[in-house]
C-alpha positions as CSV (number, residue, x, y, z in Angstrom):
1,X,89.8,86.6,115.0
2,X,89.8,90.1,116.9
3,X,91.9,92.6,116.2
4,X,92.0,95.2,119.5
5,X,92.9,98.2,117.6
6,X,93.6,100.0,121.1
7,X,92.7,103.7,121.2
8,X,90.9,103.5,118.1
9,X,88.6,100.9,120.1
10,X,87.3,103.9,121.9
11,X,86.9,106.8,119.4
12,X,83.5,108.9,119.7
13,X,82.3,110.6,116.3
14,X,83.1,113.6,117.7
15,X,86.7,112.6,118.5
16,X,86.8,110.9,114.4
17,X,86.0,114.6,113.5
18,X,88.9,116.2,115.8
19,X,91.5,113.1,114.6
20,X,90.4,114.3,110.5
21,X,90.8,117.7,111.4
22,X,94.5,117.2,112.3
23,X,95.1,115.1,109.6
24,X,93.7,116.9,107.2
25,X,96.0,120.1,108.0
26,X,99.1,117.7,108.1
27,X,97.8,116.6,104.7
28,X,99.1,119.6,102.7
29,X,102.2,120.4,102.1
30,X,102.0,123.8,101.9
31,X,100.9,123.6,105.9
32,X,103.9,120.9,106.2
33,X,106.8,123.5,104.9
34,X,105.4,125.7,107.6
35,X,105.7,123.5,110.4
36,X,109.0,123.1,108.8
37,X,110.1,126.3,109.1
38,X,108.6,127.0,113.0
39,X,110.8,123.9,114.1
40,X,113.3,126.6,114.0
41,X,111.8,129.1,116.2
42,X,108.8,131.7,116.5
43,X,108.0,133.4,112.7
44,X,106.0,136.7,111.9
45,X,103.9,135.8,109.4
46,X,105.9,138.4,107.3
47,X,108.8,136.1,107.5
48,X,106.4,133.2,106.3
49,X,105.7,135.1,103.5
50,X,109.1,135.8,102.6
51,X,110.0,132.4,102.6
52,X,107.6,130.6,101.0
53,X,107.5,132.9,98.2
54,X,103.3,132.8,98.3
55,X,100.5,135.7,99.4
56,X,100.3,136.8,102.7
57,X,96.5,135.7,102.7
58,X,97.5,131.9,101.2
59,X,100.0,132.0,104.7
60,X,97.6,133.2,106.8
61,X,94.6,130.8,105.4
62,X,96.9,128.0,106.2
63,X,98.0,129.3,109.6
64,X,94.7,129.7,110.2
65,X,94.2,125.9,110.0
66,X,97.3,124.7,111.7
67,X,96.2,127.1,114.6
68,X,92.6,125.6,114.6
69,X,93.9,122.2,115.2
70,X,96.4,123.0,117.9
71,X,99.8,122.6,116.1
72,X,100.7,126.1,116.4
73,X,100.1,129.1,118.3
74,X,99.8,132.5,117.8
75,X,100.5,135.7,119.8
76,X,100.2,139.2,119.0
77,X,103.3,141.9,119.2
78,X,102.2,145.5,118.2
79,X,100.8,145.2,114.6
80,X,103.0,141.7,114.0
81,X,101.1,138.1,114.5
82,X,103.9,135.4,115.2
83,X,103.1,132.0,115.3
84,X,105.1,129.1,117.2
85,X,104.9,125.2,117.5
86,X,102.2,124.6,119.9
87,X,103.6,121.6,121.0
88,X,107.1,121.1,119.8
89,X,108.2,117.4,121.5
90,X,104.6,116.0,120.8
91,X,104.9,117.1,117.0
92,X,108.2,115.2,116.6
93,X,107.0,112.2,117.9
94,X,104.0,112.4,115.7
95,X,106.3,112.7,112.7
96,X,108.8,110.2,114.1
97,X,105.3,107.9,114.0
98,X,104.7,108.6,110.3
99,X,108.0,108.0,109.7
100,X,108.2,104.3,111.4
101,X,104.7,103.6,110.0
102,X,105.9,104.9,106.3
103,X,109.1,103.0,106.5
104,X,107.7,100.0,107.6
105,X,105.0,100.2,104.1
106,X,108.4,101.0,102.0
107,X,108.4,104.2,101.7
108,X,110.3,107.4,103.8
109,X,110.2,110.6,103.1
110,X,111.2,112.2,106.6
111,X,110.6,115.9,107.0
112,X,113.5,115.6,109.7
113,X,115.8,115.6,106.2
114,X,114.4,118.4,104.7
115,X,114.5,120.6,107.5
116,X,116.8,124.2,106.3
């Protein structure tokens, strides 16, 4: 029997890297409360801070990771770095993914529910 896995078919080691890259940022949840709060709109890294109640150089460390791997952006306003979703719409849909494949193993946690 052959099981056509689809895009995963087709995946260079270079693109394995890039695809454990992402996951691996989406695998803390430190990084996850932070997408979490830029659903609602841009953030200075100030307001981060503030409300995750951790060091600015823990926010910015994990920032700096989301950013690396495309999920969020960055631009610079006088002496205040604000980050935003990179890519709103395609974020949902990978959540709404995680979601279908977690409910369909039993389990669902949706970060839609936990949003403030």
């Amino acid at each position: 029997m052959t099981i056509n896995y689809g895009v995963l078919d087709s995946v260079t080691f270079e693109d394995r890297n890039t695809y454990a890259a992402l996951f691996h940022a989406l695998a803390e949840p430190t990084r996850l409360a932070l997408l979490e709060h830029l659903v609602n709109g841009e953030h200075r890294v100030r307001d981060l801070v503030d409300h995750m109640h951790l060091a600015q150089s823990t926010v910015s460390k994990h920032l700096a990771c989301l950013r690396d791997c495309g999920l969020v952006q960055m631009r610079i306003e006088g002496r205040s770095s604000w980050f935003s979703l990179a890519e709103p719409a395609r974020l949902a849909d990978l959540v709404e993914a995680a979601d279908a494949l977690l409910s369909a193993s039993g389990v669902s946690p949706s970060l839609r529910d936990h949003q403030d």
